[in-house]
Structure formats: C-alpha cells, structure tokens
N, C-alpha and C positions, 0 to 999 in steps of 0.2 A: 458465449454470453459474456457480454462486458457489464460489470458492475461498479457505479462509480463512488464511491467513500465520501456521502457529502461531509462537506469543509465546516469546523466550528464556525459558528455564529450563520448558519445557513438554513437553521432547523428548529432551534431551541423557543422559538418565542411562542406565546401563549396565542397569539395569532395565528391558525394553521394555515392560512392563507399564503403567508412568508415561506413558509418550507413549499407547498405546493408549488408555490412559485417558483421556487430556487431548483427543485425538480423538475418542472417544465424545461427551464433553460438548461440542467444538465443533460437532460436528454436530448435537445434540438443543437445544443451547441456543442457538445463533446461524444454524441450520438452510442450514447449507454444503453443498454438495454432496460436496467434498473438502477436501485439507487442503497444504501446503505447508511443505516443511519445507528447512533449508539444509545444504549439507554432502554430502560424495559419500565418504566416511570408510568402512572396512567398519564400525564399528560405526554409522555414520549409516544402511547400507545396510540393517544387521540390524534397528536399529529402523522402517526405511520397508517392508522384508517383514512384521513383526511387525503394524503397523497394516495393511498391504495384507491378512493371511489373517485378521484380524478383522473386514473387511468396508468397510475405507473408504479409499479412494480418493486416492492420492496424487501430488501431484507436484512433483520434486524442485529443486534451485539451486545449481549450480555457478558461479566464479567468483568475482566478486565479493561475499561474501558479508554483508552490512549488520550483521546481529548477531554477527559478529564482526570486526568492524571495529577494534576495539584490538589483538586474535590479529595478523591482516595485513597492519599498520600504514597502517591508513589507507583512505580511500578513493582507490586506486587499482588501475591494469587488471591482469588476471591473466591468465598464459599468453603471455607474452610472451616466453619462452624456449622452445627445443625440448622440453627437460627437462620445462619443467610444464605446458607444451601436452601433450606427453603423458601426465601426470599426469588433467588434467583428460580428456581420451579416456578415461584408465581409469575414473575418476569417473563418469562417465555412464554406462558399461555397465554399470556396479555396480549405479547406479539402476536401470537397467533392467532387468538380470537380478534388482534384488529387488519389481520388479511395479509400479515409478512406471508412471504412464501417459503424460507428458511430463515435461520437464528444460528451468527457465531459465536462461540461460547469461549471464550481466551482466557487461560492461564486459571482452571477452576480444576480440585480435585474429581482424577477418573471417573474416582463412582459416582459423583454428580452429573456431572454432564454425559455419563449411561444413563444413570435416571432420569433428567432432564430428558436425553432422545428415547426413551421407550414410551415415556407419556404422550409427545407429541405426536403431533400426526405431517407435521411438516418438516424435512430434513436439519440437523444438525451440522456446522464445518466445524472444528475442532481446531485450534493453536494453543498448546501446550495445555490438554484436556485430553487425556488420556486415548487411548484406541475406540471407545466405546461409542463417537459419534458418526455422524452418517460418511462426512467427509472428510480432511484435512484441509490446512493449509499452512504456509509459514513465509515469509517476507523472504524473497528470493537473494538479496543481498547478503542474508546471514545465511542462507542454505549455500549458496555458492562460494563464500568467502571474500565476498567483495572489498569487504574493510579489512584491512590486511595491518593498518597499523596496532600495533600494542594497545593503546587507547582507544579503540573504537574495540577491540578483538573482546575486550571484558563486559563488555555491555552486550556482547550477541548472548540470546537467551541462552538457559539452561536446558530448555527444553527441543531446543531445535538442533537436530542431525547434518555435521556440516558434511555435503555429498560434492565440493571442488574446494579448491583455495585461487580459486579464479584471482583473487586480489594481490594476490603473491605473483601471480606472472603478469599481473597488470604493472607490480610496481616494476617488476624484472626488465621488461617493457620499456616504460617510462625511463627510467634509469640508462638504458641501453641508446633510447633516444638525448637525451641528452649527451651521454659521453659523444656520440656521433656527431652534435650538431656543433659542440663543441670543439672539435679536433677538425670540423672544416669534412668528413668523409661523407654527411648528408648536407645538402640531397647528392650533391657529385651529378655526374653527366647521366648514370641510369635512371634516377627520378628527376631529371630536368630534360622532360621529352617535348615539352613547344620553341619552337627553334623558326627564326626566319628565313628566307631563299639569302644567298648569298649576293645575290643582287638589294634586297633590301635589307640587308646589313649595312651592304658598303651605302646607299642610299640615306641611311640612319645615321651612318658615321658622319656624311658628311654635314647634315642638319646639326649634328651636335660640333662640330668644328666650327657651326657659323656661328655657335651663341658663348663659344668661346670668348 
C-alpha cells in the first residue's frame, strides 16, 4: 500500500473542496493508494471526512507534526502533560469518527499513545511513541545511516535505532571515486566498453584530418 504525505498548502483551507481536489490528482498522478494528512483540528477532521465521502482513503498524524513545525515551536514531543495528552485522545477520535482508516502518533509519551491505541478501534503507526502502538515506522535515512556527516548525524532522532551506517560507505564510495577519476585509473579501458570497428576509426580519423 502506497501512501502519499500530502504537501503543505494542499489541504489546509477552509474549503474542503481544495484538499479533495489535491487528492484526486495525488492519486491519479502519483497512483497512491491513499493520502496522509496532519493535524487532528475539527476543521482538519471536516476536511479528512470531505476526502474520505469522495472516495479516498485517508490516514491521519497527531503529535508531532513536521509541517508545522514553526506553529509548535520546534521539533519537540507532544503530550507530555495530562492536559494535552488529552487533547491529543480527542484528536484521534475526531480522526476517526471522520473515516481515517489509521492515525500516526509521532514523538508523544509511551503511555499516551498506548492509551490513544486501546480506545481506538482503527490502527495506530508509532515514530518515537513508545512500543504500545499497532505499528511502527521511522524515516529510513536515519535508520540506515544515510547522513553520514557530523551535521546531519545530530539531528537524527533520539528515538530511532540506527540498524546500517549505509552513509559511511556511501562516503567510502564517493571518496574512492574521486581519487580514481582523479589519477586518470577510471573509467580506463574496463569501463569504456563502446568501441568502433577499426575500419571506422581509421574512417573517423580521416574526417577529422579534413577539418584540420
């Protein structure tokens, strides 16, 4: 199942028309299965019913939520108080009551987002939300080690388990190519395998002789 993370400004307006719409063409143009949208808001909710009775398939994100990340100052956890651990509970049934079919819950304390998936009746995915929900997930860049520099390395969450350092032989890699291209040994005669008949070499040579 492909799910495609619509793009700020694709979904937000009070017109639910505009999202519907913007879901239509993610799914005829980039052929998603559903759609994903942020926010647990009633009027987030009225537009996630709006595209659910037009036929596509939704599933919501509470918490943490990345495109609004200057709104909640920052990347940091949500639901850390009783107050908006309850908050986000309501959130979630809102989703649910307006026909999401799941709700990911990013960067919110464990026993919330347990509580959160015991009420529900529609699955939980979990990134940095303890063991408790239905599913996981985690941005595969940071799970693989793809950013390999110092400055990018501090920004991978707290919460995510790095299972390669893929970025480390990426650089290994890169690095190995350059000295190579540098010194004249790539590509060399093993990777330069299109090659003319000897007759239309000397045939070439001499076309370039006449513009001599």
């Amino acid at each position: 199942m492909v799910i495609g993370d619509m793009p700020l400004g694709t979904y937000e307006y009070d017109n639910t028309d505009i999202a519907l719409g913007n879901a239509y063409r993610f799914v005829k143009e980039a052929s998603v299965d559903a759609v994903k949208i942020e926010g647990g808001s009633i009027s987030r909710a009225r537009t996630v019913q709006k595209i659910v009775s037009g036929g596509v398939a939704v599933m919501g994100h509470i918490g943490l939520t990345p495109q609004a990340i200057s709104v909640i100052g920052g990347f940091r956890a949500q639901g850390r108080t009783a107050s908006r651990a309850r908050v986000l509970l309501d959130e979630a049934l809102r989703l649910q009551d307006a026909g999401a079919f799941a709700v990911v819950l990013e960067c919110v304390p464990g026993n919330v987002a347990d509580a959160i998936t015991k009420t529900l009746e529609i699955p939980t995915i979990g990134i940095g939300a303890g063991g408790g929900t239905s599913g996981q997930v985690l941005v595969f860049h940071d799970m693989l080690g793809m950013l390999s520099h110092p400055h990018h390395e501090q920004w991978v969450p707290n919460f995510c388990k790095r299972y390669s350092n893929v970025g480390h032989v990426m650089q290994e890699g890169l690095l190995e190519f350059k000295k190579d291209v540098e010194s004249g040994e790539f590509p060399g005669e093993q990777y330069s395998p299109y090659k003319m008949t000897s007759e239309e070499k000397d045939l070439f040579n001499k076309l370039l002789a006449q513009d001599a």
